[in-house]
TORSEDO-378307 format. One record per residue (C-alpha): x, y, z; residue in one letter. Coordinates in steps of 0.05 Angstrom, whole numbers, padded with zeros to 5 digits, always signed. Example, Ala and Ser with C-alpha at 12.3 -4.5 7.8 and 13.67 -1.06 7.14 Angstrom:
BEGIN
+00246-00090+00156a/+00273-00021+00143s/
end
This chain:
BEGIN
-01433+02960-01313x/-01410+02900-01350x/-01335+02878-01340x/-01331+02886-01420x/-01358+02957-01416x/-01325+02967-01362x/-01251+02958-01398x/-01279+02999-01455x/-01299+03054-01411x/-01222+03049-01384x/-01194+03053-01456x/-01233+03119-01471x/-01210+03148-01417x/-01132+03151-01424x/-01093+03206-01434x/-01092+03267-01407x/-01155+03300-01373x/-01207+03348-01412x/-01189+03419-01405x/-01218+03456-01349x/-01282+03507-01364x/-01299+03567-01327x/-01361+03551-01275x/-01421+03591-01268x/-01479+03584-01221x/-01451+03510-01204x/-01463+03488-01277x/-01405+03483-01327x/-01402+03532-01368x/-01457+03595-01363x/-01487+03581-01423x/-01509+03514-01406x/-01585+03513-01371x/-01576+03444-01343x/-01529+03386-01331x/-01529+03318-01316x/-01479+03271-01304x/-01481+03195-01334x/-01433+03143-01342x/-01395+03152-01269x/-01381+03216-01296x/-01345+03209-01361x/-01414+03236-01407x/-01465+03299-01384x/-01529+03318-01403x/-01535+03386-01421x/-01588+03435-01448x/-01569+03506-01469x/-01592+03569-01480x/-01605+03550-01555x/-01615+03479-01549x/-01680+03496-01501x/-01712+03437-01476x/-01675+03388-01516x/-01618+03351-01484x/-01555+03341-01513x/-01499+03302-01493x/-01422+03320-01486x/-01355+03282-01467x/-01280+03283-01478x/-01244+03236-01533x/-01178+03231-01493x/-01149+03200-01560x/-01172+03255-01606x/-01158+03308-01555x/-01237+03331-01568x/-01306+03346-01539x/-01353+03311-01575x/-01430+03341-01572x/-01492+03307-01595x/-01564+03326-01595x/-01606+03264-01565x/-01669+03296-01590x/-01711+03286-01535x/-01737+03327-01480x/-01742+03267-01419x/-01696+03270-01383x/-01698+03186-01373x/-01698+03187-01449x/-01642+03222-01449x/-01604+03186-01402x/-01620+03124-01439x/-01598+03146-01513x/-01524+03179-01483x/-01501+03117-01452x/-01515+03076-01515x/-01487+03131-01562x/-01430+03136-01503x/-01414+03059-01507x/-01423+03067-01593x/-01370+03108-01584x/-01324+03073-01530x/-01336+03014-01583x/-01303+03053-01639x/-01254+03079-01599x/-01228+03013-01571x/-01231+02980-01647x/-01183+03044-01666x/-01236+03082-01705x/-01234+03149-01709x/-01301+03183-01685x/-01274+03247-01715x/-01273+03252-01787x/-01213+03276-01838x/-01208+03319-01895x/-01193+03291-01969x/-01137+03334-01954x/-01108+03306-01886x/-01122+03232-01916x/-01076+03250-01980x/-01013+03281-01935x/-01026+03222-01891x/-01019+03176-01947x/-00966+03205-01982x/-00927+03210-01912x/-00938+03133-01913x/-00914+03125-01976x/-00849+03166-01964x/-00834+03119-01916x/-00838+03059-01958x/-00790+03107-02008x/-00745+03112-01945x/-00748+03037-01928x/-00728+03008-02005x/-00799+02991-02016x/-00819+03041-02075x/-00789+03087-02122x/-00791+03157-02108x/-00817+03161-02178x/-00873+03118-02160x/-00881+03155-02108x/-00887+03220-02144x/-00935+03186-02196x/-00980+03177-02132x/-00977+03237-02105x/-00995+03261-02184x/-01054+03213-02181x/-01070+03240-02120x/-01080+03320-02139x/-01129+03294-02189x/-01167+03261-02139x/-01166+03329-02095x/-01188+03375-02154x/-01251+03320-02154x/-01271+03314-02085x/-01249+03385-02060x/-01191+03399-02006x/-01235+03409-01947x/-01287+03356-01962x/-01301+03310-01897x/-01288+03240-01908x/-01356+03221-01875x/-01391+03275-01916x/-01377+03238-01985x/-01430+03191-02009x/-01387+03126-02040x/-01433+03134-02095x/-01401+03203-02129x/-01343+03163-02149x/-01373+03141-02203x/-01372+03210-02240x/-01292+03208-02224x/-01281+03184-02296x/-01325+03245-02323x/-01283+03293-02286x/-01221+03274-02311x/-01237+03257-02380x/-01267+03331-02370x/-01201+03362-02353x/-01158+03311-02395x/-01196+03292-02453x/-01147+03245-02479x/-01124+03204-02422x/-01136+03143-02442x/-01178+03084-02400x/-01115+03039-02376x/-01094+03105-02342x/-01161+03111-02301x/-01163+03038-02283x/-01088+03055-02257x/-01113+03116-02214x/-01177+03068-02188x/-01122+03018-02166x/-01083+03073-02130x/-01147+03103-02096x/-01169+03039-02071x/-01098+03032-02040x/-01103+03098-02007x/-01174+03075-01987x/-01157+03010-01959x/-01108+03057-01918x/-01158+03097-01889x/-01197+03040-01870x/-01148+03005-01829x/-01128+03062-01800x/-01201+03080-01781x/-01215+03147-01820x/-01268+03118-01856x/-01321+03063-01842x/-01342+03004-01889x/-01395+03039-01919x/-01350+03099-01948x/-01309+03053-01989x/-01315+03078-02067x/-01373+03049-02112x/-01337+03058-02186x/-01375+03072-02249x/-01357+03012-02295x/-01301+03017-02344x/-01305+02992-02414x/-01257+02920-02404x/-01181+02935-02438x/-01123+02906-02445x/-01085+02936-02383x/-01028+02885-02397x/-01008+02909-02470x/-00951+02942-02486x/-00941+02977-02545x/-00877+02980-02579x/-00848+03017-02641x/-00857+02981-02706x/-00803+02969-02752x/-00820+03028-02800x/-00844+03073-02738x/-00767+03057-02699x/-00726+03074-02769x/-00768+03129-02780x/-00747+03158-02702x/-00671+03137-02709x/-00661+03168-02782x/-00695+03231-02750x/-00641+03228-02696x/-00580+03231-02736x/-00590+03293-02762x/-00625+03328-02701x/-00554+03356-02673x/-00536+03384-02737x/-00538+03464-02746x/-00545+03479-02679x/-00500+03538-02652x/-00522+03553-02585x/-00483+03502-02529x/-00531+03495-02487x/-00577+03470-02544x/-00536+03423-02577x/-00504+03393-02507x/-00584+03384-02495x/-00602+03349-02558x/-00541+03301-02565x/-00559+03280-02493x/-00633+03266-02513x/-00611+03228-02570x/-00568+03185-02532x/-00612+03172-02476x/-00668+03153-02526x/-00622+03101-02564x/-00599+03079-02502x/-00669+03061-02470x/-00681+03027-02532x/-00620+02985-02527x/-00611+02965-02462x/-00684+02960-02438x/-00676+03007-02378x/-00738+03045-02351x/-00740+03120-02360x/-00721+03121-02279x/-00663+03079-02284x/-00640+03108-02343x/-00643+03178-02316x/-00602+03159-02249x/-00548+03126-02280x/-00479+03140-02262x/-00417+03123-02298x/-00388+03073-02243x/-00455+03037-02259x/-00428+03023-02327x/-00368+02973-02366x/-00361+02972-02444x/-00347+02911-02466x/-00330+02881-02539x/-00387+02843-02570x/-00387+02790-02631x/-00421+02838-02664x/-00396+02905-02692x/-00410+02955-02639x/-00388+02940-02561x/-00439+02926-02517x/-00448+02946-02449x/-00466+02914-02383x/-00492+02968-02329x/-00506+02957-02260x/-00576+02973-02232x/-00565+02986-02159x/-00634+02972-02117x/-00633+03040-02104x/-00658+03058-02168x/-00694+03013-02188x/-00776+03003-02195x/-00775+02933-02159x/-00720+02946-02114x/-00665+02899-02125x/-00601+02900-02151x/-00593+02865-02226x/-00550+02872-02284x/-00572+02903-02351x/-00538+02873-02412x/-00552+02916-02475x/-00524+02931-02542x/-00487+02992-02573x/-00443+03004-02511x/-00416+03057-02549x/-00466+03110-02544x/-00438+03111-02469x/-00367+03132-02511x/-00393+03185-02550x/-00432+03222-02493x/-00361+03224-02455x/-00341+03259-02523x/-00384+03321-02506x/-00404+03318-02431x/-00361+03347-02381x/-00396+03305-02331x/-00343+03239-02330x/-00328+03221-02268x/-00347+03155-02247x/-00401+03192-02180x/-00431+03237-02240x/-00494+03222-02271x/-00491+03208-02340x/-00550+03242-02369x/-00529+03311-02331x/-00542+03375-02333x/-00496+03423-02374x/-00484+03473-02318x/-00504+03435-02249x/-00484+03363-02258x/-00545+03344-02231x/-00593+03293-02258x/-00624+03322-02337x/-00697+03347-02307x/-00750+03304-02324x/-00792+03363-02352x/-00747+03382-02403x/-00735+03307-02422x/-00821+03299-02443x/-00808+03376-02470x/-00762+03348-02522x/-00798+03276-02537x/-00866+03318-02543x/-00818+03353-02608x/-00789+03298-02633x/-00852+03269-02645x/-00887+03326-02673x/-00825+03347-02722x/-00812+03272-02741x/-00888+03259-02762x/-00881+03208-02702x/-00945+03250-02666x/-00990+03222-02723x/-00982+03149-02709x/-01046+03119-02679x/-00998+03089-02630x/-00986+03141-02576x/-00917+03130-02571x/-00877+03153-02506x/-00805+03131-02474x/-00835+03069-02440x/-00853+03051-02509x/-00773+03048-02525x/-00769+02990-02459x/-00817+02947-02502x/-00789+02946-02566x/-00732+02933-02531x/-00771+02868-02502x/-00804+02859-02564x/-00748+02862-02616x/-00704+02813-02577x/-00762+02763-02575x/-00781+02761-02647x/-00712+02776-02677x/-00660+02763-02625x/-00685+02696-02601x/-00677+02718-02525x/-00715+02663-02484x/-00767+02693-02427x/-00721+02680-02366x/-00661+02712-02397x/-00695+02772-02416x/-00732+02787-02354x/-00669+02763-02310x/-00641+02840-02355x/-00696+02875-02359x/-00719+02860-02279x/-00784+02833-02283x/-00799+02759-02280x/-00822+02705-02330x/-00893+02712-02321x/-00896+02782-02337x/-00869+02776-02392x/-00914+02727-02416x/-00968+02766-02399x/-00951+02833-02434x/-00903+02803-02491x/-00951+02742-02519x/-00952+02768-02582x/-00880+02776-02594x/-00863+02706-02560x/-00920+02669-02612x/-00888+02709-02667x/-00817+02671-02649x/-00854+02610-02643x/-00873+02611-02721x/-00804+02585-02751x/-00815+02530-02692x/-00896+02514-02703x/-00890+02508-02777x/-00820+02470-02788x/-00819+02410-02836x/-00818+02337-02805x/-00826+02274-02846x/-00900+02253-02852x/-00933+02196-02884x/-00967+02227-02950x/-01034+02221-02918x/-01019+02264-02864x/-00991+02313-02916x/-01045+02315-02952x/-01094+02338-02886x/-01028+02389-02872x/-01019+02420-02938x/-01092+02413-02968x/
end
């Protein structure tokens, strides 16, 4: 034996020894016909009752804490012998490069991924919200593939059809959301890979996507965004039962404030009033700076929000009993606790429906309130890029990428000022 095989044949075998089995007649268990011993003893050759002639070939995986058996398919003995110690040192190969020679469910590789992730919630490196959008993603990708389905037992080729399936089960979810959920699964993938639960050749093959814009963001238009905050100021009127109108002033507010202040939905949701300071503008409402601590936010670091109408934050303390400076400001009636995010997309899905809103070709949603945000205070409040992503915590480039638009739109006045030219050059200009 080689000095290389010889150190792999040292790495399979640590850990603790195989369990004992019963003897019988001298062979090792009563049901085996025959046994031979290869490898200095780590692999036998065994035939069985229903194996007949054939010989098979059984060892312990001291890592996997399991007998692996394989039929060699032959009925020579020398054959035999031959094909177990090159499947054996396959093996002791995989083993040593930390593959896994047994396989997973879809199941086991989704807890094992989402335990991953929790960790990186744990550690400041994601959101528990994006962690709970993955873990979304993820039941869709179970409902396709099937809880119990072996990793090993899934051709890479039935991806393809996972766009089918879920434009089967969601007819309206729209293409940027399936490239997202690719992205996601070839994370999860790229997981399993490295940590040797799959083999190059499972990796996904994708069906191909019609190309869209993943990086546009669509934000209310002028008439759309008056037509939503006209709606609002009479949506708390007539309403008798507490509960009720506590529930819809708090909806309001948090809808006026995301599209002030530029928040996410997340951040929004997690605020607390110590994370907040009113402060007098030039302008005639008060504006407000809020604290974003790391802790809640989608990139993980600290910034500091500057947005307008600070005094949206006076009027909830008006009707919430929820004050104190460790309470949450969008909080529950009863509980204090955070308003649930449920009955938050229970209450947009109505607003949009009852304010005609649902009939815009634009399918408008609360992230759509963080981009008119962007978007308004490009094109009408003159923000520059670094300023506005320095607030809204994201950096220059993305904006650039996902607010062109908006920024060529504030270029116009710029492009197309007057300068003094001779009058040939005004007559190319103006002709």
């Amino acid at each position: 034996m080689s000095s290389k095989k010889r150190e792999m044949h040292e790495n399979l075998k640590l850990g603790a020894n195989p369990p004992r089995s019963t003897h019988a007649n001298g062979l090792t268990s009563k049901f085996y016909t025959a046994e031979v011993d290869i490898c200095d003893g780590a692999v036998k050759l065994i035939r069985t009752k229903q194996s007949g002639d054939v010989w098979q070939m059984r060892c312990w995986i001291h890592a996997e804490k399991k007998y692996i058996k394989k039929s060699l398919r032959t009925k020579d003995l020398d054959s035999a012998k031959t094909k177990g110690r090159e499947l054996y040192y396959t093996m002791m190969g995989k083993v040593s490069a930390g593959q896994k020679l047994f396989t997973i469910t879809a199941k086991e590789l989704v807890e094992k991924y989402l335990d991953y992730q929790l960790d990186r919630v744990e550690g400041g490196f994601i959101t528990k919200g994006r962690w709970t959008t993955i873990r979304t993603q993820l039941n869709h990708f179970l409902g396709f593939i099937g809880d119990d389905r072996k990793l090993d037992t899934i051709k890479r080729e039935k991806y393809k059809d996972y766009y089918i399936y879920r434009r089967k089960i969601a007819p309206q979810v729209q293409d940027v959301t399936l490239i997202n959920e690719r992205a996601n699964l070839g994370h999860m993938y790229k997981f399993a890979l490295e940590k040797g639960f799959i083999t190059q050749d499972r990796l996904p093959l994708w069906q191909e996507l019609k190309r869209v814009n993943v990086n546009s963001r669509t934000s209310f238009t002028r008439d759309d965004y008056k037509t939503l905050y006209t709606y609002l100021r009479n949506y708390t009127k007539k309403i008798s039962d507490e509960r009720e109108l506590y529930n819809r002033q708090l909806l309001r507010d948090f809808i006026l404030i995301l599209s002030n202040t530029g928040l996410r939905f997340g951040e929004c949701r997690q605020l607390k009033w110590n994370f907040i300071q009113v402060v007098k503008g030039k302008n005639k409402y008060p504006n407000v700076q809020i604290r974003v601590p790391a802790a809640i936010s989608k990139v993980g670091k600290d910034r500091t929000a500057i947005g307008m109408r600070g005094d949206f934050f006076n009027r909830i303390k008006t009707y919430s009993k929820h004050t104190h400076p460790q309470d949450y400001i969008f909080a529950d009636l009863n509980t204090g606790e955070m308003f649930g995010r449920k009955l938050l997309y229970k209450y947009w899905d109505l607003i949009m429906k009852e304010s005609g809103l649902g009939e815009s070709p634009n399918d408008y949603s609360y992230y759509c309130l963080r981009h008119t945000f962007a978007t308004y205070r490009l094109q009408y409040g003159k923000v520059d890029i670094r300023t506005l992503g320095k607030v809204m915590g994201c950096s220059v480039r993305f904006i650039e990428q996902h607010y062109d638009s908006a920024r060529v739109e504030n270029m116009m006045d710029y492009i197309t000022q007057d300068v003094e030219r001779d009058d040939a050059f005004s007559d190319v200009i103006l002709s």
